[in-house]
Structure formats: structure tokens, C-alpha cells
C-alpha positions in Angstrom: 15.1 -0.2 -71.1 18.3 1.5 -71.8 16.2 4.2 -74.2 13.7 4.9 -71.6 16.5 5.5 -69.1 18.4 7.8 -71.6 15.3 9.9 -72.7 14.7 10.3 -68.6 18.3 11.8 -68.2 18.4 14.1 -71.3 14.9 15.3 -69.4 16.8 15.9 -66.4 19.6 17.8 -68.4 17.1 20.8 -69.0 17.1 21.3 -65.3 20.6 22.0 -64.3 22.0 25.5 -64.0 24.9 27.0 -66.1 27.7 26.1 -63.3 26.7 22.7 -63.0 26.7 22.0 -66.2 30.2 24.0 -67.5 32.4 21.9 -66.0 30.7 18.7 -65.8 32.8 16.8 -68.8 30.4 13.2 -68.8 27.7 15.7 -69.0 28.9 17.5 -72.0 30.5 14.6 -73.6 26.5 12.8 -73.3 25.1 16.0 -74.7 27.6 16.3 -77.6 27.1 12.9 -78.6 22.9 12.7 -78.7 22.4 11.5 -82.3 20.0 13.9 -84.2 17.9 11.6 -85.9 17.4 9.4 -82.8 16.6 12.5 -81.0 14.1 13.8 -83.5 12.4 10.2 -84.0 12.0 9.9 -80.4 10.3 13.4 -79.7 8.3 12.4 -83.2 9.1 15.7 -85.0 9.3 14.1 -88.5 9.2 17.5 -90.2 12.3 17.8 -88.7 13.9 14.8 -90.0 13.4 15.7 -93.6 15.2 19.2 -92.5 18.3 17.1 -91.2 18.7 14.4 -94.2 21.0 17.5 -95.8 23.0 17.8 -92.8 23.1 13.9 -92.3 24.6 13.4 -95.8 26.9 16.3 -94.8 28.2 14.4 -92.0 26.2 15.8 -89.5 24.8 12.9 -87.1 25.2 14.5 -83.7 24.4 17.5 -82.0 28.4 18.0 -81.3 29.0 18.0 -84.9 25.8 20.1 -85.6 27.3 22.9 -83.1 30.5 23.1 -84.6 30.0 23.1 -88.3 27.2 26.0 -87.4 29.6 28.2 -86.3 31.7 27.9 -89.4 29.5 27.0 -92.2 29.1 29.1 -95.2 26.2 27.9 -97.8 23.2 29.7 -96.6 21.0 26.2 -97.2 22.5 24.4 -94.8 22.7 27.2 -92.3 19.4 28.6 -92.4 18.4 24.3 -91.9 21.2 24.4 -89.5 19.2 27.0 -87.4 15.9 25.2 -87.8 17.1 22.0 -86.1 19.0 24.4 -83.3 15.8 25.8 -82.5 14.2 22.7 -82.0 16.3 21.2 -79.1 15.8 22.3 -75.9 18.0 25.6 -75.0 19.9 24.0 -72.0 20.9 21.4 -74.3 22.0 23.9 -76.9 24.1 25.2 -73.9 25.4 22.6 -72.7 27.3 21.6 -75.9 28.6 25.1 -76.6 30.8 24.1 -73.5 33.0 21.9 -75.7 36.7 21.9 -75.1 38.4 19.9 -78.2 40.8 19.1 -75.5 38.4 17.9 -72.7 35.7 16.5 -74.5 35.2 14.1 -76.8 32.0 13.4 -78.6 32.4 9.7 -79.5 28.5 8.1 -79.5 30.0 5.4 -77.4 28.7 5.6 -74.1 31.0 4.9 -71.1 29.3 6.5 -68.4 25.6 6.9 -67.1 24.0 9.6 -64.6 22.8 7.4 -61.8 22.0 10.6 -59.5 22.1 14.4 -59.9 26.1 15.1 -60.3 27.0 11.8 -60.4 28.3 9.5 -63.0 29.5 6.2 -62.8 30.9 3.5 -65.2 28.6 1.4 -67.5 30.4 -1.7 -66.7 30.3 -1.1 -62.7 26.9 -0.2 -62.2 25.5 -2.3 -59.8 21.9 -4.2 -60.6 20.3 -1.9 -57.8 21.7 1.1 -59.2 20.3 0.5 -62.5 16.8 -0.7 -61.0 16.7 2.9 -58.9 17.7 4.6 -62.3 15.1 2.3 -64.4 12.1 3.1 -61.5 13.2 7.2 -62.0 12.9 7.0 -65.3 9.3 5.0 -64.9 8.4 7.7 -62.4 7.6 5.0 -60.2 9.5 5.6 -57.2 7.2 7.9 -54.4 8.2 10.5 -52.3 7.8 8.8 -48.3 4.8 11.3 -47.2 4.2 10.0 -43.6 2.7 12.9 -42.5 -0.2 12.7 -45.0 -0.2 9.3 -45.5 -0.6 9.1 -41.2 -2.8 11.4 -41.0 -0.1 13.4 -38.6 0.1 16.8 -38.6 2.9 17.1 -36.2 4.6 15.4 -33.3 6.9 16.2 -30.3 10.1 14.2 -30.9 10.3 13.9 -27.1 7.3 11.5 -26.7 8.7 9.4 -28.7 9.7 6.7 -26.3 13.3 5.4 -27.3 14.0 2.0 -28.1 14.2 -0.4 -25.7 17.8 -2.0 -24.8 17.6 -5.0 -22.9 21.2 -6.1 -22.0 20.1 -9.5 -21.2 18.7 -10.6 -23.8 
């Protein structure tokens, strides 16, 4: 359940513009800490797994890591598989963990916070059950959009013929 729903958000990341996502510090600290291999198994690129095992027995796990030691590695090798395994994540992600601020950001795989709703984050261990069903339905793409109009057959209505609720103070 909990990869379904983290797949779903790192979808959603692709989405969000440039100022959103520059000073959104759970967003970048998520990004910087999506493990590599985990990423690649999931999207089933397994030509690109055999291009990260060098990286991964360089220390390289996460895309964080991957970011940083690309701007300052030297062997040609690793760079040029370095680039490969850039190219293969989506840009906005890419972007997204340029934004790291060794002061700010940390990319620690442990994951303290989820994206329940565009912009907002809130605590793993005070999200409530309904929160998490909403989140899990998202991800499922099982939540509708309400679409009286079509589902009513209505193609408009006056708001004024609407006759208002009846208040009975007796009762």
C-alpha cells in the first residue's frame, strides 16, 4: 500500500512548477532520498540497473547522492554512467534535487512526512486513517470528480428557483 501511494506522489512531483517546488524542503528532502534501484525496478528499466551497480558499489544509492557526486566526479566511467541514469528520471525530478541546501535539506531515506494534498505535508505518525484512505483512493485513481450536471442530465439552472429549506420553528 505504502509503495502504491509513494509511486502516486513521485507522479504528482512531475507536475509542479519551479516556485513551488524551490522552496518546498519535505518536497526536496522526498526527492533527494528516492533510492535508485527501487526507482529503476519499479519503472522496470533493468538495462538501467546494470548501468547503476558501478555507482551502487560507489556509494551511490539515492538520487541526492547521484546529484552531488555528478557535479564533482572525475573518472569519465562513472560520469558518462552517471549521465545515463540522469537522463532517465524525469526532468522535474532532476530539478527538484538540484535545490539542495546542505543546510536545509537532508537526504536521510527515512521518511517522516507524506504529501496528503498538493502543498501539503503532514507527519507519518499523525496521519489520520481517513487521510490515508483519501491518499490510498488517489493513488488507486478511484476517487470521481462529482459531475452533477452530466450525471443529471442538467444543463443549467436558476439558483433562484431553488426553493430554500424549510425552517419550522416548531418542530
Amino acid at each position: 500500500m505504502l509503495n502504491i501511494i509513494i509511486d502516486y506522489k513521485t507522479e504528482t512531483f512531475k507536475n509542479i512548477k519551479q516556485d513551488e517546488f524551490e522552496t518546498d524542503k519535505n518536497l526536496i528532502d522526498k526527492v533527494l532520498s528516492i533510492n535508485l534501484t527501487t526507482f529503476l525496478s519499479r519503472k522496470n528499466k533493468v538495462f538501467m540497473l546494470s548501468i547503476l551497480k558501478p555507482l551502487t558499489k560507489n556509494g551511490i544509492t539515492m538520487l541526492g547522492e547521484l546529484i552531488q557526486a555528478f557535479k564533482y566526479e572525475t573518472d569519465e566511467k562513472l560520469i558518462k554512467s552517471m549521465k545515463i541514469i540522469i537522463y532517465t528520471i524525469p526532468e522535474t525530478l532532476v530539478s527538484i534535487s538540484k535545490c539542495y541546501n546542505e543546510d536545509i535539506n537532508s537526504d536521510n531515506e527515512e521518511m517522516k512526512y507524506i504529501l496528503i494534498a498538493p502543498r501539503t505535508w503532514k507527519k507519518l505518525n499523525s496521519i489520520t486513517l481517513k487521510e490515508l484512505q483519501v491518499t490510498l483512493k488517489n493513488s488507486l485513481k478511484i476517487i470521481d470528480v462529482l459531475d452533477v450536471k452530466n450525471k443529471l442530465g442538467i444543463g443549467n439552472f436558476d439558483e433562484e428557483n431553488i426553493l430554500p429549506a424549510c425552517q419550522n420553528e416548531e418542530v
